[in-house]
N, C-alpha and C positions, 0 to 999 in steps of 0.2 A: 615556519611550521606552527600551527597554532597547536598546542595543549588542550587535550578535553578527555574529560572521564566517563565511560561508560559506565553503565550502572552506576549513575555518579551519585545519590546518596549513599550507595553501599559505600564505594571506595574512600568518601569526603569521611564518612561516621568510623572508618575503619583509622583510617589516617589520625584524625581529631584526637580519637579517643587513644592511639596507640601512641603520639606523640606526646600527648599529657601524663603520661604515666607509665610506660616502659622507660624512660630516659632518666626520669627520678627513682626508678630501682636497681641502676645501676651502683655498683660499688653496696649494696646491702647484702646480707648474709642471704636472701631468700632472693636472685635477680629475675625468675621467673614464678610469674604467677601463682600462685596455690589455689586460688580458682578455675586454673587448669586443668580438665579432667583428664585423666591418663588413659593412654590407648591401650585396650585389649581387644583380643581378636578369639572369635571361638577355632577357627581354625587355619592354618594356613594358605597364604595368596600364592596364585600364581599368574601368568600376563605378560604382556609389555607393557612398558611405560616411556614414550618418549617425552624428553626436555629437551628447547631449543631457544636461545635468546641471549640471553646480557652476560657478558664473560664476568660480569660484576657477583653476578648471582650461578654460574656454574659453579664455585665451588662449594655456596651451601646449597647448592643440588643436589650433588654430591655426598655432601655430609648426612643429606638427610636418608638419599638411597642408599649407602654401606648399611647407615643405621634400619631400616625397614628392613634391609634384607638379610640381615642375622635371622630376623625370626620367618622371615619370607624367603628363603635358597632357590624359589623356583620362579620370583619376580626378576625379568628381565630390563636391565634400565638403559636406554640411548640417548646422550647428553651430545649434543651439539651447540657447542658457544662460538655462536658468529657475530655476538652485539647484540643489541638491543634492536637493531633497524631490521634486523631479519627476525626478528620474533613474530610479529603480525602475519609476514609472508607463509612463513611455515605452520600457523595456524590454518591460515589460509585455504593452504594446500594440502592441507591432511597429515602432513609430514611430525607433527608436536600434537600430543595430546596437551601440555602446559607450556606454554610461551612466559618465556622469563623476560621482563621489561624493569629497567631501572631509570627508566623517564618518566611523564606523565602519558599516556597514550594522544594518539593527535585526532584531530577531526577527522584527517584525509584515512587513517588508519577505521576509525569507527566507521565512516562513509562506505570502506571497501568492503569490511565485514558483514555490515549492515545489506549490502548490494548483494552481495552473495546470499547471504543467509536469511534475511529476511528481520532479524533478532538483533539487540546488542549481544558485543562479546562481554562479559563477566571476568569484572576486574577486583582482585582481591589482594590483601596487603599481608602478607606473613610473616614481616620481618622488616627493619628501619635499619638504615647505614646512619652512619655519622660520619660528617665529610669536614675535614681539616685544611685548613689555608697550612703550608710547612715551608720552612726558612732553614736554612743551614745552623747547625746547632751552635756557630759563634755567631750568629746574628745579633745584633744587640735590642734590636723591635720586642716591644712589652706586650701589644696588643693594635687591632688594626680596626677601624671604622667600615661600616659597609659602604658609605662615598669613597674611603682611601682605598677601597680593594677594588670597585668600580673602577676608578682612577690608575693601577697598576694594569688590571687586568682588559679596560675594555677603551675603545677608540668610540663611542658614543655618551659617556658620560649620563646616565640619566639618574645619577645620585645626588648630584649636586652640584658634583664638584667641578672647579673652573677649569683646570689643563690635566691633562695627563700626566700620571707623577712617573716620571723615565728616572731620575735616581733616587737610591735612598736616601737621602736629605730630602725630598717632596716630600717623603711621609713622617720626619721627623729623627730619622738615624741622625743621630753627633756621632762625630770622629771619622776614622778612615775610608769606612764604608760610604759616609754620608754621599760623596759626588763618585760614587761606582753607578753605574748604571743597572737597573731591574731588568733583569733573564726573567724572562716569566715564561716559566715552562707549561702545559697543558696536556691536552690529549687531542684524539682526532674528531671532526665533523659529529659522526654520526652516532658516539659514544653517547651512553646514557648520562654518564658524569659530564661529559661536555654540556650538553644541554642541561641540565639539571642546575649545575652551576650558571650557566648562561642565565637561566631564570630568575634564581635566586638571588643571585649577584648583583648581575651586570643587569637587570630589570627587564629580561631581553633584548638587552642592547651589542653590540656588534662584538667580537674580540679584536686586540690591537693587531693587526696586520704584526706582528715579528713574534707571535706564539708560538713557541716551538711545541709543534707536535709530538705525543709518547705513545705508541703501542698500548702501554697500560698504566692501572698507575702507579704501579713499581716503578717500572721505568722510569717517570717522570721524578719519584721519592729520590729514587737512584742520582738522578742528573742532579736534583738538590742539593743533593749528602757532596759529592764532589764538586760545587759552584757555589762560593761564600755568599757570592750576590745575588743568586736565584731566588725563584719563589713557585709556588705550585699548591695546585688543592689534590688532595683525595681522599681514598674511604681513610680510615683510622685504623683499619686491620692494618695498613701496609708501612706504620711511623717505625722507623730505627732510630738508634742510638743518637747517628747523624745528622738526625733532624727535630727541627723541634714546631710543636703544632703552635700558632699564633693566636691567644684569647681574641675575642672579638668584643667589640668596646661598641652596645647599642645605643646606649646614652650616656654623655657628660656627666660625673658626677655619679657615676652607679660603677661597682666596679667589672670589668671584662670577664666575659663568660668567657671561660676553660673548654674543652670540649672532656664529656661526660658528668660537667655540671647542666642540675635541671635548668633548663631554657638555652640550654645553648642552642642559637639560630640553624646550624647546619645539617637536620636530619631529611634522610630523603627516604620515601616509603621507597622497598623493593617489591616488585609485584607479578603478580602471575596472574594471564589470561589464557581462560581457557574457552572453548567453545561447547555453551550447555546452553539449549532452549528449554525454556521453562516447560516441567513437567517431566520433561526426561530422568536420564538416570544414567551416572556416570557409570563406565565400563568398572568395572570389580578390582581389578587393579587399583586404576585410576582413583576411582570413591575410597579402596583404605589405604593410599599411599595420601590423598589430598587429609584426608582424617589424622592420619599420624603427624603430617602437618601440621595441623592447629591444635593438636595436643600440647600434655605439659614435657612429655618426651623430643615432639618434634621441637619444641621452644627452649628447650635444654639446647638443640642443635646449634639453634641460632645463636646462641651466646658462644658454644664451640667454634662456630664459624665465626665471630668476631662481631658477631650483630645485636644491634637489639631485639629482644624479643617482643611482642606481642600480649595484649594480657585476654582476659577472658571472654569480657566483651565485644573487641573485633574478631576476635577468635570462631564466636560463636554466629557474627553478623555472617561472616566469611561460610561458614559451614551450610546454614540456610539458604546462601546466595546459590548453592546448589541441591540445595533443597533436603539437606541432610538436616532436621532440626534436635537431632541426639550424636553425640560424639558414636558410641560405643552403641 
């Protein structure tokens, strides 16, 4: 599946700049922007609004429509989480005015749109996950290399490394654990998280034929929390007690980024495509629900939802990208 960005300077300056600087305010007294303008509305909306796409992202879909609709009672909202692989489809098909994607979109995805419409579809960033490698909370592992996680997780090795590391002694466990053999647990195909990590990871390199597949990635948290010798990635919203997230160790000699410290490697934009040809003009719903969005209210959400938010300058790229160049 090749990866490609429509509207890709939008998406690229969205991503850049939200990565640089949402992830270093976390843990501060102010975690969303103050350059943020806040949504007001002269009078109240009403409409439908359909969401369809990444189970990753319905629940801050969710979070965002309850919130919209305290002061909106007559906006109607229809949330359909089937994955990310059916977001483009329901675009597609009329079915979603916002398509929720927590991968990068693909060629063959922009190709289909493009066939039909004539236009790219319009890819925008409103929110960043942070996605944890997690181990069983008596694991004894301090921090993991991206060749050693390459090496657990993928049967092509394109980090470096010489064999595939099958127990914890390959990556450096002493003691009991060390010759227990790596459960590397996952998710399935078509997951936005599967692939994202795939990317990231494993350099787009294969997963080891014995990935246990999880529904979501609870699930997957879950199988960790009960299996000493497991191992598994997911978003950060879903760490318990029972697990613990593993620093990532970039370079020799520097020490291993934590996840919620600045630079930690594992953010992945979450995104919404929508279908707007230039010139037009989103349905009234639609335009003040995508607004309250990139407000400093809808970016409160985001951190409710467990996510990073966004600061003012993708905020604002995002807004223009349909053509709105004033919040309010």
């Amino acid at each position: 599946m090749r990866m490609l960005g429509a509207k890709l300077l939008m998406a690229a300056a969205v991503l850049m700049t939200a990565s640089r600087t949402s992830v270093a305010q976390q843990g501060t007294e102010q975690p969303v922007d103050p350059a943020l303008p806040l949504y007001t509305q002269s009078e109240a909306v009403t409409g439908k609004v359909t969401v369809a796409g990444s189970m990753t992202m319905a629940q801050q879909a969710s979070i965002w429509a309850d919130s919209f609709k305290k002061n909106n009672p007559g906006t109607e909202f229809q949330l359909v989480a089937q994955g990310s692989v059916n977001a483009i489809p329901a675009l597609l098909n009329g079915q979603a005015d916002f398509a929720l994607l927590s991968r990068p979109i693909t060629a063959e995805e922009v190709k289909a749109f493009q066939d039909k419409f004539g236009y790219l579809p319009t890819v925008v960033v409103p929110a960043l996950e942070q996605v944890a490698v997690y181990v069983h909370k008596d694991n004894p592992i301090e921090s993991l290399t991206p060749s050693q996680l390459d090496a657990i997780f993928s049967k092509t090795l394109r980090r470096g490394a010489e064999k595939q590391a099958k127990t914890w002694g390959d990556v450096g466990v002493k003691g009991p654990l060390a010759g227990q053999p790596i459960i590397v647990q996952g998710r399935r195909d078509a997951t936005g998280l599967q692939v994202y990590f795939q990317l990231a990871v494993l350099a787009g390199g294969e997963y080891r034929d014995d990935l246990v597949e999880n529904q979501s990635g609870l699930d997957a948290i879950k199988s960790v929390a009960t299996t000493p010798n497991a191992i598994c990635f997911s978003g950060s919203t879903f760490q318990t007690p029972d697990v613990k997230a593993v620093p990532i160790l970039l370079q020799e000699g520097v020490p291993a980024l934590g996840i919620n410290q600045p630079g930690y490697p594992l953010i992945r934009p979450l995104q919404i495509i929508l279908n707007h040809k230039q010139g037009t003009q989103l349905g009234t719903a639609q335009r003040e629900f995508f607004k309250y969005i990139f407000s400093r209210q809808g970016q409160h959400d985001v951190i409710i939802g467990g996510h990073v938010p966004v600061t003012a300058v993708p905020a604002q790229a995002a807004l223009e990208a349909v053509g709105l160049h004033t919040l309010n």
